[in-house]
N, C-alpha and C positions, 0 to 999 in steps of 0.2 A: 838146371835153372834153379837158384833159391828163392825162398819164397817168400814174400815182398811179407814184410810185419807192416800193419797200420798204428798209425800213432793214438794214444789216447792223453787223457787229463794226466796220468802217473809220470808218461813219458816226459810231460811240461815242468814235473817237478824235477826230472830225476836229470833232465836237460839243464836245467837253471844250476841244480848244484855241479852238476860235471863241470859246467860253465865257471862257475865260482870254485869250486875245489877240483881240477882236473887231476890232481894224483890220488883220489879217491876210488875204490870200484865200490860203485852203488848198483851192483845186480840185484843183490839182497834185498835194498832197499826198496827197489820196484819189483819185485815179489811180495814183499810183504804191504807192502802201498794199494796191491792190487787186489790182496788176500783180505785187505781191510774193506778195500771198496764191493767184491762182489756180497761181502757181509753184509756191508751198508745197504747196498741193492736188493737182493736178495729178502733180507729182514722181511721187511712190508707185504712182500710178497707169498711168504709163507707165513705169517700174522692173519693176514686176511683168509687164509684158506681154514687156520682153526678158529677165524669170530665164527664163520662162517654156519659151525658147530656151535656158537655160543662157546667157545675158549680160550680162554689165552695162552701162551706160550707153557708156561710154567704148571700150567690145568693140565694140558694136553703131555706133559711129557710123568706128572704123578699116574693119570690114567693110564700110558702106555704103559709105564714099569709094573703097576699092577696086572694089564692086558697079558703082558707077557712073562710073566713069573709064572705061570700055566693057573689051572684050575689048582685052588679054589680062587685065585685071584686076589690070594691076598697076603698082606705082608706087615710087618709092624710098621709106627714111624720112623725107626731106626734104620731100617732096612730102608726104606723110602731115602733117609734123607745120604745114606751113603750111597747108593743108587746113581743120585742127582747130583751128588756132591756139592749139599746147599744145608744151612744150620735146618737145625730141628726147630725153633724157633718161626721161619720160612714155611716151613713145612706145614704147622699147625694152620699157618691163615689158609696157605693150599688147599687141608684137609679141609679145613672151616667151609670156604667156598664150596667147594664141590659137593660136602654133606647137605650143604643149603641148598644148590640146585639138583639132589636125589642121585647125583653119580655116584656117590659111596657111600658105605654107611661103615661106621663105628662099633664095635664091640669092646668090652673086657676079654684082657686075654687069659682065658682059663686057666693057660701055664703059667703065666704071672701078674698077681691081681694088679701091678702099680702101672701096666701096660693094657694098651688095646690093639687092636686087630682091624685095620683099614682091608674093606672088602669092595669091591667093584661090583655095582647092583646092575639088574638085566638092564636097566638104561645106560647107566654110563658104559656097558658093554657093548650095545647097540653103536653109541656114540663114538667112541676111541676107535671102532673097526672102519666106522664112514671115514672120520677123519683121517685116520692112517690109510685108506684106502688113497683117498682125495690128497692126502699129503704127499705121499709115495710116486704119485700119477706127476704131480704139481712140482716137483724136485726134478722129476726126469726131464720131464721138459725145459725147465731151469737151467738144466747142465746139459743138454741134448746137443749144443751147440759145439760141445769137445768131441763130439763121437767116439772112434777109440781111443782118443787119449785121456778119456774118464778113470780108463785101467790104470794109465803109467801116472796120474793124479794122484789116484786112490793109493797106489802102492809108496809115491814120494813123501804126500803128508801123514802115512803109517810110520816111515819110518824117522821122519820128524818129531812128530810125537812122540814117537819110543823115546826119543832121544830127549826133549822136553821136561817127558815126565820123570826121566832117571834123574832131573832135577832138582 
């Protein structure tokens, strides 16, 4: 017996152009229609779990690279911003914010005075481990709904991306 696929909003578009262009194949299309949508969906959903923390997305991902770059927890802004793959520029209001609410603090980097040293203070340690706790918990559920097909997921869009980024 195969197994019945139910329709959703992707299928309405991807019906309309087969309709209109039928020598087209739009598999693609509704993969990637739908890779947009669970983005769209999704978002909000893991937003709310780092307010939740007091963070926003961009707070929450400078703390983790810190969290896990191991003890001392810390790294330049250069490091930071190839890290996140986001301008240095970015980076700075990042750091700004988070200095301001006591999640990191700032140094002179000894090895070189034109540099500092972004440290992760016992609060924002405290912080990034709930959150990532809470975020970790908040995903699975999210994606709970593939059961083992999260594995042959995880392994397709690895190797999309390889292929992506050799771009």
């Amino acid at each position: 017996m195969s197994e019945q696929r139910s329709s959703d909003a992707i299928d309405a578009v991807v019906d309309a152009w087969h309709r209109e262009r039928p020598e087209l194949d739009l598999t693609a299309i509704g993969v990637a229609g739908r890779l947009g949508r669970v983005t769209m969906l999704t978002t909000p959903m893991v937003e709310a779990v780092f307010a939740k923390h007091g963070l926003k997305q961009g707070e929450f991902d400078v703390l983790a690279a810190l969290r896990r770059s191991g003890k001392p927890y810390t790294l330049i802004p250069s490091e930071l911003s190839a890290t996140l793959m986001m301008s240095r520029a970015g980076m700075t209001s990042r750091i700004d914010r988070l200095e301001s609410a006591g999640l990191v603090e700032r140094a002179l980097d000894p090895e070189d005075r034109r540099s500092f040293r972004v440290t992760l203070t016992e609060r924002g340690f405290e912080v990034v481990d709930a959150a990532m706790t809470e975020h970790t918990a908040n995903v699975a559920k999210l994606l709970s709904p593939l059961g083992e097909d999260l594995g042959v997921l995880d392994a397709s869009l690895r190797r999309l991306l390889a292929s992506l980024d050799e771009n």
